[in-house]
Each structure stands twice: as structure tokens, then as C-alpha cells.
N, C-alpha and C positions, 0 to 999 in steps of 0.2 A: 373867840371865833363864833362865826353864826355857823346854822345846820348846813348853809348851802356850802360853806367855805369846809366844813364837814367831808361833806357830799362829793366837793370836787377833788381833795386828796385823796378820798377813797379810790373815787375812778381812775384817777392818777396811777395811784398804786396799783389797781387791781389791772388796769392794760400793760402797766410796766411788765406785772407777773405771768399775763399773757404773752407777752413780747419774747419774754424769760423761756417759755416752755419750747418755741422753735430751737432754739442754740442748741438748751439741755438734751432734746428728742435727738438733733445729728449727732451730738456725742454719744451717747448711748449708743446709736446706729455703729459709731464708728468703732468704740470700745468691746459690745457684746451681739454682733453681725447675728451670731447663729439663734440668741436665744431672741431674738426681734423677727428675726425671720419666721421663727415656731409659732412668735404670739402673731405675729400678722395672719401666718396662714391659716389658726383658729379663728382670729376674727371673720375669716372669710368663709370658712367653711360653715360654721355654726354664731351667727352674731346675734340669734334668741339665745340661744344657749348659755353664749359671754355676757348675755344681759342679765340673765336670773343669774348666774355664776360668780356675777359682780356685786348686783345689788345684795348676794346672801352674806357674800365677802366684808362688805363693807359694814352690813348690819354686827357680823361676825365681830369681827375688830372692834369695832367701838363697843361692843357690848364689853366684851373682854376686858377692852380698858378700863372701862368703868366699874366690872367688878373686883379688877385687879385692885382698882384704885381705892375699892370701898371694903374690902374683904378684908387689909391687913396685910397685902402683901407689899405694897406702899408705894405710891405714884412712879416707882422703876419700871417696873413690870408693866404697866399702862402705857406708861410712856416708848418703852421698847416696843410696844404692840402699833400703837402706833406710829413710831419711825419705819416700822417695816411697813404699815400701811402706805407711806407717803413714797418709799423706795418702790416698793410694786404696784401701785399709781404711776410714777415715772414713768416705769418702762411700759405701761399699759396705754396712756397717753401716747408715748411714741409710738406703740405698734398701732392706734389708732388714726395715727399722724401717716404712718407707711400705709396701710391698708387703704385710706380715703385720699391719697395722691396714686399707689397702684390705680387702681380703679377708674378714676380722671383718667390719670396717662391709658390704659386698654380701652376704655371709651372713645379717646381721640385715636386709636390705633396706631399709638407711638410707641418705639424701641424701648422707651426710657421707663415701660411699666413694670421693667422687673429691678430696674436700680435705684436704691433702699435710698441713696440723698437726693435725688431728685424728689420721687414718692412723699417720703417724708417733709422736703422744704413747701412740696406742692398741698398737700394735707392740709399740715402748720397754717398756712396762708391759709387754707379757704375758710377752717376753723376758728381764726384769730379773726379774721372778717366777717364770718355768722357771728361770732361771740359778741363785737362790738354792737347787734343789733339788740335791742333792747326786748325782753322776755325770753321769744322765739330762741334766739341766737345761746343765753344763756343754758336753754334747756338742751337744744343739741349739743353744747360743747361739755352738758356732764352726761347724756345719754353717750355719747363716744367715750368722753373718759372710764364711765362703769365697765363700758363693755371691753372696752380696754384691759380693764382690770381684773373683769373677768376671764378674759384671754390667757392675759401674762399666769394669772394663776394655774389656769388648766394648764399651760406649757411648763409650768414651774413644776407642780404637783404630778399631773397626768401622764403617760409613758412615752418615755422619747423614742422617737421614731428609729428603729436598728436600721443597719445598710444590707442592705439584699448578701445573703451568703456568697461568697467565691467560687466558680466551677470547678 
């Protein structure tokens, strides 16, 4: 095979995995509602915040893996480090996907800005469409993903919101 025939399974591949991430984001939506909800309304409240939160996350994790990897404690431990990495991506990408279709939908002053599969299908799409653009497109779709991820973490980690006491 030449570089270009290379080149074109890659792309292949890599919009296939694009394509992937819509479906994965509404199941999640549909599986774990409450803790999607948490991370999206992080995203919205604080999305500098989810961006250093994400990028330290991410540095976090692979550092780990790689000392787990080289310390003796022997490519498990790395390797667990990072499946949880890839699990709380996930859900960071979906609440990324929810947050940037909310938003759309309350821009257009539509009903539909507080329900999580419309939000989410609408996101998915516009991000799968910046992604296919060449540099630009790439960079936005891992600057949403961080912050993503750095969301999902502060809601994973940071205090869940209690319900107002009973009169």
C-alpha cells in the first residue's frame, strides 16, 4: 500500500469513530440521565474552569500510566488508569454533546433546550461537522472533549448538589 491509500483508511476509520460517538453519547444520556445532567450544568456554569480541570486530568492520567508502567507495578495498573480515562471521556464528550445542542436549542428559543436527546443529537452533529473540517474543526472537537472531561470529573469528584430540606 502507498502513504495515500494509508491516509484514506485512516480517515475512514477516524469519521467512522466520529460517527460512533453520537449513538455512544444518547445511550449514556439514556442509561445515566442524572449524572449527564451534573456534568452538562458544570459545563455551563464554569467551561474555563472544565478546561484547566480537564487538561490537568488528562496530563494526570497518562502521567500515572506511565509511571505505573515503568515503576514495577506492571502495565495493569496503567492500563486500568487509562480505561477509566477513556470511560470518563465518554461521558465528558456526551455532556459536551448535551451542553452545545442546550445552547443551540435556547439560542433558537426552542422548548426542546432542556431535553437531553434532542440537545445531545443536535451537539453530536454540529461537532461531527466542525470535526470533519480540516485543523480548525479537529481542535474544537478536543477543546469540547477536555472540557468535557473536565466537567464529568468535577461532577464525579466535587459535591453533589442535596435537595432543599422538607418544611
Amino acid at each position: 500500500m502507498n502513504p495515500t491509500q494509508h491516509l484514506g483508511i485512516y480517515l475512514l476509520c477516524w469519521l467512522a469513530g466520529l460517527i460512533g460517538l453520537i449513538p455512544l453519547a444518547l445511550v449514556l444520556q439514556a442509561v445515566f440521565p442524572r449524572f449527564l445532567r451534573r456534568s452538562s450544568a458544570q459545563l455551563e456554569r464554569g467551561p474555563w474552569s472544565s478546561l484547566v480541570v480537564g487538561a490537568l486530568g488528562v496530563l494526570i492520567c497518562f502521567v500515572a500510566a506511565h509511571v505505573a508502567g515503568r515503576a514495577g507495578f506492571g502495565r495493569f495498573l496503567g492500563s486500568v488508569v487509562l480505561i477509566a480515562l477513556t470511560v470518563v471521556s465518554a461521558f465528558g464528550i456526551s455532556a459536551a454533546f448535551r451542553s452545545l445542542g442546550g445552547r443551540m436549542y435556547f439560542s433558537m428559543n426552542s422548548p426542546r433546550a432542556d431535553l437531553a436527546f434532542p440537545s445531545t443529537l443536535l451537539g453530536g452533529g454540529v461537532l461531527w461537522l466542525a470535526a470533519v473540517l480540516p485543523g480548525l474543526g479537529q481542535v474544537a472537537l478536543i477543546v469540547a472533549a477536555v472540557m468535557g472531561f473536565g466537567a464529568s470529573l468535577v461532577a464525579w469528584l466535587g459535591k453533589k448538589e442535596q435537595p432543599p430540606p422538607a418544611a
